[in-house]
N, C-alpha and C positions, 0 to 999 in steps of 0.2 A: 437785240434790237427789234427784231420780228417775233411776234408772237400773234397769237389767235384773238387774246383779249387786247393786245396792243393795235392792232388792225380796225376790231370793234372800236373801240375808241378814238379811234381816228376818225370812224365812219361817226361817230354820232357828233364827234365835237366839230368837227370839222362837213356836217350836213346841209346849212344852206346853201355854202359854197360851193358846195362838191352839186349839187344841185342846178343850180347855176350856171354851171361850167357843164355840166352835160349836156345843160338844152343849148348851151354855145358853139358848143362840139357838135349837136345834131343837127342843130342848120348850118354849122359849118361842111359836116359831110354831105347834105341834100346839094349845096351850093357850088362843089369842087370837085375834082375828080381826087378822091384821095386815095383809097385804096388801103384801107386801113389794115398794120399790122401788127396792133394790139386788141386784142376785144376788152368787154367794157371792165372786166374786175381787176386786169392786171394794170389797163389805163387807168383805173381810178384808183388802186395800191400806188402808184408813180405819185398821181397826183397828191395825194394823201400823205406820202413821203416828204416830199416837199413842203406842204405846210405843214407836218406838224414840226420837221427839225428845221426849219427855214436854213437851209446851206445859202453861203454865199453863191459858191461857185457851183453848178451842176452842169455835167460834162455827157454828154449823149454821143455814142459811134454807132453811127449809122441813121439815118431818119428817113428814107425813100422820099415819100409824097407828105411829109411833116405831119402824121397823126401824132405821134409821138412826140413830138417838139411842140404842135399846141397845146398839146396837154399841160406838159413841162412850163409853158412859159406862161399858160394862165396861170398854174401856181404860184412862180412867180410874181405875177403881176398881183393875185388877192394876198400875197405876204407885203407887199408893197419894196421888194427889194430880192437883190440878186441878182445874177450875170449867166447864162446858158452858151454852153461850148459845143456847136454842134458839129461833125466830122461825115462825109459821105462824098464816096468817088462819083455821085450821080445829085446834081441841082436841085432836083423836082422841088424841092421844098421850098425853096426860095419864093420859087412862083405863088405856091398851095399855101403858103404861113399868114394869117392876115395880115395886113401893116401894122395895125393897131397895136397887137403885142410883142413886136419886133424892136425896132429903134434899138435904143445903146443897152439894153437888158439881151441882143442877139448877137454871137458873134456865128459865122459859117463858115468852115473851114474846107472849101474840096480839095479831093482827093483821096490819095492812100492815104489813113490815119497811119499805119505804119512808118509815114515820111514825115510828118508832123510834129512840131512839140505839144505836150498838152500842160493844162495848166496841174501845177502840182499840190495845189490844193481843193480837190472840189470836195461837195461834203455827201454828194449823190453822183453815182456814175452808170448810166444805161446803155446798155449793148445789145447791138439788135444789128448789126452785119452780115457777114461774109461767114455763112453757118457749116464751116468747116471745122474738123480738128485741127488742122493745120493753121488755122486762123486763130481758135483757142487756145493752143498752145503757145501760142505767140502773145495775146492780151493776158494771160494766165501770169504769163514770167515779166512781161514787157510793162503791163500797165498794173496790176490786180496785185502783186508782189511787191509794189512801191506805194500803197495807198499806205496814209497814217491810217491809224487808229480812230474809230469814230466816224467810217465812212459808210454809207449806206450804198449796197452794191445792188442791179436787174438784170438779168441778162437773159433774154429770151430766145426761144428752141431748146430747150431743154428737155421740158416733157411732155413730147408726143404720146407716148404711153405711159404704160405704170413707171415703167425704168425709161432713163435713155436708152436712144436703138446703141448696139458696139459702134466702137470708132466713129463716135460724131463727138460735134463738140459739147453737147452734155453730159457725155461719159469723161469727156476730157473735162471740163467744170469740177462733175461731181469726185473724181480723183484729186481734182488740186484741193479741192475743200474740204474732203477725207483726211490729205497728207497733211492739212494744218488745224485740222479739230476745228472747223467753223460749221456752226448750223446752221441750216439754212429753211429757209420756208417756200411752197408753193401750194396757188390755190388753183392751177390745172385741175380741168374737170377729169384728166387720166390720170392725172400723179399724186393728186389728193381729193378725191372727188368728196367727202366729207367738210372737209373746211370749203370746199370750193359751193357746194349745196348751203351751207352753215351762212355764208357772207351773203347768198343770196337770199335767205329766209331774212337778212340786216336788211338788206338793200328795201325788201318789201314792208316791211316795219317803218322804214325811214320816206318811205314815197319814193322808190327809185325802181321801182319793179319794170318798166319800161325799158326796152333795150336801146341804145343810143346806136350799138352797129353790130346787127345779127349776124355775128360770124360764131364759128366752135373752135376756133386755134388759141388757143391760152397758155403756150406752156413754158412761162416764165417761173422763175426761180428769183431769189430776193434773202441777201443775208447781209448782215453788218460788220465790216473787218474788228468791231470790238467784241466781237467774239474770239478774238484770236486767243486760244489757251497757250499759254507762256510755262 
């Protein structure tokens, strides 16, 4: 599902928009107190995801100050269809989401996503919470072990460095993905600093060379359960 030239392709087919949606995001962040917890290549791989497989259903745990959810739901909104599941023991987001892309394409669910039903079909699912093992072990067996086939999976803290650090939840990730032969991809400037330099030599070809929100924390991961070898 991930690849280097499938990503490229995203970026070029998918460029005015993606375009677009950056400078929405950047005076979205000038205007709000967001507190962003994506930086720009992994928000824009999300984004990117979303339009190019347009999922019905796209299911987000975790969204703090909703950087992540507007991303989500501008895609949304330029596929002109879909529904977004969002789960978090903390509001903020509600406040920080514009209205504009909210309405019946949002649903918000507080609380412990652990108490939760979630919907059982989504076609994109982002995880960005409670950056424990303890916690990935739990969405590893709980939620990531019941995805059909065809799902496209992010889940960020992963890679803070070249590897995950022991006993976090990107060592627990990268063990569950191990045990079931799925590949996966990141464009972390510690964990694959090559693709992660690569997407940005796109980025400046395409007029994107500007940065939307100058942070260096990237170390999201991204693989698709139809990799599952049977």
């Amino acid at each position: 599902m991930y690849s280097v030239d499938t990503l490229i392709g995203w970026y070029r087919e998918h460029a005015a928009s993606l375009r677009a949606a950056r400078e929405e995001q950047r005076e979205l962040l000038a205007g709000r107190a967001m507190r962003p917890k994506l930086d720009d290549i992994e928000a824009e791989i999300s984004y990117l995801t979303v339009r190019a497989l347009r999922p019905h259903t796209v299911v987000e745990i975790g969204s703090f100050r909703g950087w992540s959810t507007s991303w989500l739901l501008r895609a949304l909104r330029d596929n002109g269809a879909g529904v977004l599941h969002t789960y978090d023991r903390v509001d903020h987001a509600v406040r920080t989401v514009p209205d504009e892309l909210t309405g019946a394409r949002w649903t918000f669910t507080p609380g412990d996503v652990r108490d939760a039903e979630l919907p059982d079909d989504p076609g994109f699912l982002l995880v960005d919470a409670a950056h424990t093992a303890g916690f990935a072990r739990w969405y590893t067996a709980n939620v990531l072990d019941r995805l059909k086939p065809g799902v496209a999976v992010a889940v960020h803290d992963v890679y803070h460095g070249r590897r995950p650090w022991p006993n976090s939840e990107g060592a627990v990730l990268l063990r569950w993905l191990r045990e079931r032969g799925i590949a996966h991809l990141t464009a972390s400037r510690h964990g694959d600093p090559d693709l992660h330099d690569h997407l940005l030599g796109v980025k400046r070809r395409l007029r994107m060379a500007a940065p939307v929100h100058t942070g260096t924390h990237d170390p999201m991961a991204f693989f698709g359960t139809r990799e599952l070898r049977t």
